[in-house]
C-alpha positions in Angstrom: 31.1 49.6 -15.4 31.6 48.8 -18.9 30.2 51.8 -21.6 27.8 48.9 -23.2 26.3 47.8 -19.8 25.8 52.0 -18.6 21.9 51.8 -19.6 21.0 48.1 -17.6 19.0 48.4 -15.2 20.2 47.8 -11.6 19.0 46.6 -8.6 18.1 48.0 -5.0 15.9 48.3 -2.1 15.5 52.4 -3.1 12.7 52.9 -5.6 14.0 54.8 -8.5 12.6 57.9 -9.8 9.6 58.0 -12.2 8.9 60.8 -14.9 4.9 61.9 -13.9 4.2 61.9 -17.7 5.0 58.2 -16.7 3.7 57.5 -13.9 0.2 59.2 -15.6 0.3 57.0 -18.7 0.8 53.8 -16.2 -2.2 55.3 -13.8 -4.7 55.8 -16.8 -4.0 52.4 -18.6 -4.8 50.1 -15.4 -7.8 52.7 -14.3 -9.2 52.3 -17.9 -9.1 48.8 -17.7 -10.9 48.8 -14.1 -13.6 50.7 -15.0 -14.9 48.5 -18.0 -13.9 45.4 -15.6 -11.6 43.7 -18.4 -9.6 41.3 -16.1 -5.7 41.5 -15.9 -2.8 41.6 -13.5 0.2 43.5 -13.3 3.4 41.6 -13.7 6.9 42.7 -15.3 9.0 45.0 -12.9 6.4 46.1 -10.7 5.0 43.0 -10.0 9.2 41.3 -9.2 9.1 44.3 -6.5 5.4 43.1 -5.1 7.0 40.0 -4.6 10.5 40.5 -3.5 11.1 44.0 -2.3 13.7 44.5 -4.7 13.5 47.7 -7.1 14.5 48.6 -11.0 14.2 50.7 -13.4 11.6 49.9 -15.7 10.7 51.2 -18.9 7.0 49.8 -19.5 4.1 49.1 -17.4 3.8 44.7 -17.9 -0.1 43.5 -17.4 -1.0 39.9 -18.7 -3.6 39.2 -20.1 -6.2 36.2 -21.5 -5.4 36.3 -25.3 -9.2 37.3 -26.0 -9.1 40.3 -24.0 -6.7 42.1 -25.8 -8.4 43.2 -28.7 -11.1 45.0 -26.5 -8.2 46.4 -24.1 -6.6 47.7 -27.0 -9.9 49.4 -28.5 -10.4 51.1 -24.6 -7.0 52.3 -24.9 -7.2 53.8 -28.0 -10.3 55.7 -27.0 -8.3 57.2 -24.2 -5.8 58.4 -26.4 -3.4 55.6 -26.6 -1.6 54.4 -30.1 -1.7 50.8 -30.0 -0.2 47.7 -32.1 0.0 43.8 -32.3 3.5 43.8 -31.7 4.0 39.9 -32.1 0.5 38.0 -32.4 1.8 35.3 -30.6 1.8 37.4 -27.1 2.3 41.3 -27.3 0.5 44.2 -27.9 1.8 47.8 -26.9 -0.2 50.9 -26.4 1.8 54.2 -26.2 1.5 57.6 -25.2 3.9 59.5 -26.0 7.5 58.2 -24.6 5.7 55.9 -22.6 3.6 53.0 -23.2 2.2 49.6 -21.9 3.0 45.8 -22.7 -0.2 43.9 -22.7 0.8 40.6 -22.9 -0.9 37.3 -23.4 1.5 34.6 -23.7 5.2 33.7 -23.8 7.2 34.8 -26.8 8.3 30.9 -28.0 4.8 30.1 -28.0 5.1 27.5 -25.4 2.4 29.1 -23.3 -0.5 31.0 -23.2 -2.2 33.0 -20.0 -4.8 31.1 -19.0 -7.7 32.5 -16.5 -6.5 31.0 -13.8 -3.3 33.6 -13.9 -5.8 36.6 -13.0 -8.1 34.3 -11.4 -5.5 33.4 -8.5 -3.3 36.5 -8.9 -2.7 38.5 -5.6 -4.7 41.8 -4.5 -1.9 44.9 -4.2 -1.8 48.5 -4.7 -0.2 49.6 -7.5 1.3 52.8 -8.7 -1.7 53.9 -5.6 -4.5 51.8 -7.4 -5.7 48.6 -6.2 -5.5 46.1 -8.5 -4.1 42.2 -9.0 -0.5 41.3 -8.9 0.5 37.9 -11.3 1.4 35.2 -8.7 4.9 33.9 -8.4 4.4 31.1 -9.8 3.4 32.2 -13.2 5.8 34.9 -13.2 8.9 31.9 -13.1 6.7 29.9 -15.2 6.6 33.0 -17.7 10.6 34.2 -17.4 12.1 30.6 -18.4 12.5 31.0 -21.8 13.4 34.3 -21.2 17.2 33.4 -22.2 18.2 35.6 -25.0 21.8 37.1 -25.3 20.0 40.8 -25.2 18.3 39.7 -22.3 18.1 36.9 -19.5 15.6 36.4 -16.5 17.6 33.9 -14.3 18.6 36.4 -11.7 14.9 37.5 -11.5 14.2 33.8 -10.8 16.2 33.1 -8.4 15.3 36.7 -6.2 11.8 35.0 -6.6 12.4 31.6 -4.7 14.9 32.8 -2.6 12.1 35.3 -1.7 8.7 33.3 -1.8 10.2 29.6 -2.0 8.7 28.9 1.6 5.1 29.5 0.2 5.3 28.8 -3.4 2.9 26.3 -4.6 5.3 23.9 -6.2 2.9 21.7 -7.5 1.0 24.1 -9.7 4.7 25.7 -11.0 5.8 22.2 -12.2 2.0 21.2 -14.2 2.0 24.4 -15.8 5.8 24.0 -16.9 4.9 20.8 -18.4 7.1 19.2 -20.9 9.8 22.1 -20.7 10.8 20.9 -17.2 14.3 20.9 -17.9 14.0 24.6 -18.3 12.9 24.9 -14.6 15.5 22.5 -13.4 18.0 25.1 -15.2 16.8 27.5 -13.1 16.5 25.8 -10.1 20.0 24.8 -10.3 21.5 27.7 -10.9 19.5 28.9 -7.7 21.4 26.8 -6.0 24.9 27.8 -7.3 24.1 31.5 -6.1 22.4 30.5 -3.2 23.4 27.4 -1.8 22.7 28.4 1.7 19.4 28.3 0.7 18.4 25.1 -1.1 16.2 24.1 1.3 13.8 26.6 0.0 12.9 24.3 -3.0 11.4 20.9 -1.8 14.0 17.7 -1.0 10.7 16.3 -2.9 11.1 18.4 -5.8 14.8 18.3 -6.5 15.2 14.5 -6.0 11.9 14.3 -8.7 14.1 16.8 -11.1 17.1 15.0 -10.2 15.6 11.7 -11.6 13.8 12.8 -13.9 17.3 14.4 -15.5 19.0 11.3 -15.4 16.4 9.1 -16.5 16.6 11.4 -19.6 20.1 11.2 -20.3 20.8 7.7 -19.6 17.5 7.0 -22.0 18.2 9.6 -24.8 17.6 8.7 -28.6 19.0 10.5 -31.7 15.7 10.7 -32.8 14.6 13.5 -29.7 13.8 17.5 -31.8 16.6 20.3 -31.6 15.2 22.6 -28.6 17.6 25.4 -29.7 15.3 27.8 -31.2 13.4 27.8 -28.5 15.8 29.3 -26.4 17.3 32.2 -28.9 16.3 31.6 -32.2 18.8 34.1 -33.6 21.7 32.7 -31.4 20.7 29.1 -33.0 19.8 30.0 -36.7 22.6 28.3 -37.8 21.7 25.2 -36.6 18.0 25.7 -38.3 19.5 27.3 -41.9 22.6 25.4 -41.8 23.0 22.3 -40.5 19.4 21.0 -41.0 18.1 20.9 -37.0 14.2 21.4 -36.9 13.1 24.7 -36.2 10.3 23.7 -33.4 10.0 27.9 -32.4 8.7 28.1 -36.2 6.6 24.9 -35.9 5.5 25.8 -32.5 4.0 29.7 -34.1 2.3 28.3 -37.1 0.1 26.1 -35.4 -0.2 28.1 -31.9 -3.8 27.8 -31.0 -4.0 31.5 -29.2 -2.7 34.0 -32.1 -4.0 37.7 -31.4 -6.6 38.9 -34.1 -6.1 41.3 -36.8 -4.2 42.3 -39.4 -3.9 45.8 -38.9 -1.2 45.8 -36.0 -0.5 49.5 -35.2 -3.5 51.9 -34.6 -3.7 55.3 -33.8 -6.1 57.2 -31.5 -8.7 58.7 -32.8 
């Protein structure tokens, strides 16, 4: 293995080891929440294994969040000895302890979407780390790793472990409303589903892939110059130069100044008392 890839995580069936300073900081944050009944569900690594049996190191405990309940998640966190920040208003906060700390997020980064009740609302009943609590459904965890397609980091293999595990039962319906006008972005996915596993195309709906499949080259064959740069959406460092140099509208900026969901305040890192 290559000495810049040493540190990626890698999958298996075997759960890897946790520190218990860990596995503490991760038991307190989703018992604090419980006990003042603030709504969330777990999602990131621990939520991918809920779903698909499949195991990585992680290095944070994900929950999602409505954007409103943040601020008083963050303030119950601090009173249990977390330190806490905004880390991007647009859909992180943190709150450490120590090495370890917690992602509370409310949104996705390119401000494209926003967790909406309906995420916990429908989200599945698991145990966690030994505590009951909710799991983010499947279809809002694809829905949520899209646009996760940065050069530091891409989701696509997460993805497509998700259909080929729950395709049978996902609601395909819901997936494709709440993608909305980024379909193109699950079609992406979808597609290169099928190049790793073509046994298993069937998975994904004759109905939906002929809808995609249409709805692709309808597109194409109807494209105008006058249709926005999408670039910065995906990696807005890997396209800057399209934005500061050759003029291409910077929707990822336009998208942030007038998102509708910003987290409050404007003094982003706390420390407990």
């Amino acid at each position: 293995m290559p000495q810049q890839d040493a540190n990626l995580p890698v999958t298996s069936s075997t759960e890897p080891a946790c520190a218990a300073e860990a596995f503490a900081c991760y038991q307190d944050a989703i018992q604090t929440l419980r006990r003042a009944d603030i709504p969330f569900a777990v999602c990131g690594g621990l939520a991918f294994h809920s779903h698909t049996g499949i195991w990585r190191t992680t290095k944070d405990l994900d929950l999602v969040l409505v954007p409103e309940a943040v601020p008083p998640a963050l303030e119950l966190l601090r009173d249990e000895g977390f330190n806490t920040c905004i880390e991007d208003p647009i859909w992180l906060a943190k709150a450490r302890r120590g090495e370890y700390f917690v992602d509370l997020i409310a949104g996705v980064g390119n401000a494209t979407l926003a967790v909406e009740p309906s995420w916990i609302e429908r989200a599945i009943e698991d145990e966690i780390l030994g505590i009951p609590c909710k799991v983010l459904g499947v279809e809002e965890m694809i829905a949520s790793k899209l646009f996760v397609t940065r050069r530091e980091r891409f989701d696509g293999a997460d993805i497509a472990h998700m259909v080929q595990s729950c395709g049978g039962e996902l609601d395909w319906e819901r997936l494709l409303k709440s993608v909305g006008p980024y379909w193109e972005m699950l079609y992406w996915s979808l597609v290169l589903f099928a190049f790793i596993y073509p046994a298993h195309v069937k998975l994904v709906p004759e109905s939906l892939w002929l809808d995609l499949t249409w709805r692709f080259a309808e597109h194409v064959i109807k494209s105008t110059s006058g249709e926005p740069f999408r670039g910065s959406l995906v990696d807005p460092k890997m396209f800057a130069i399209d934005v500061n140099e050759w003029g291409e509208r910077d929707l990822y900026r336009e998208l942030s100044a007038s998102y509708p969901h910003l987290l409050p305040g404007n003094d982003w890192f706390r420390s407990a008392e």
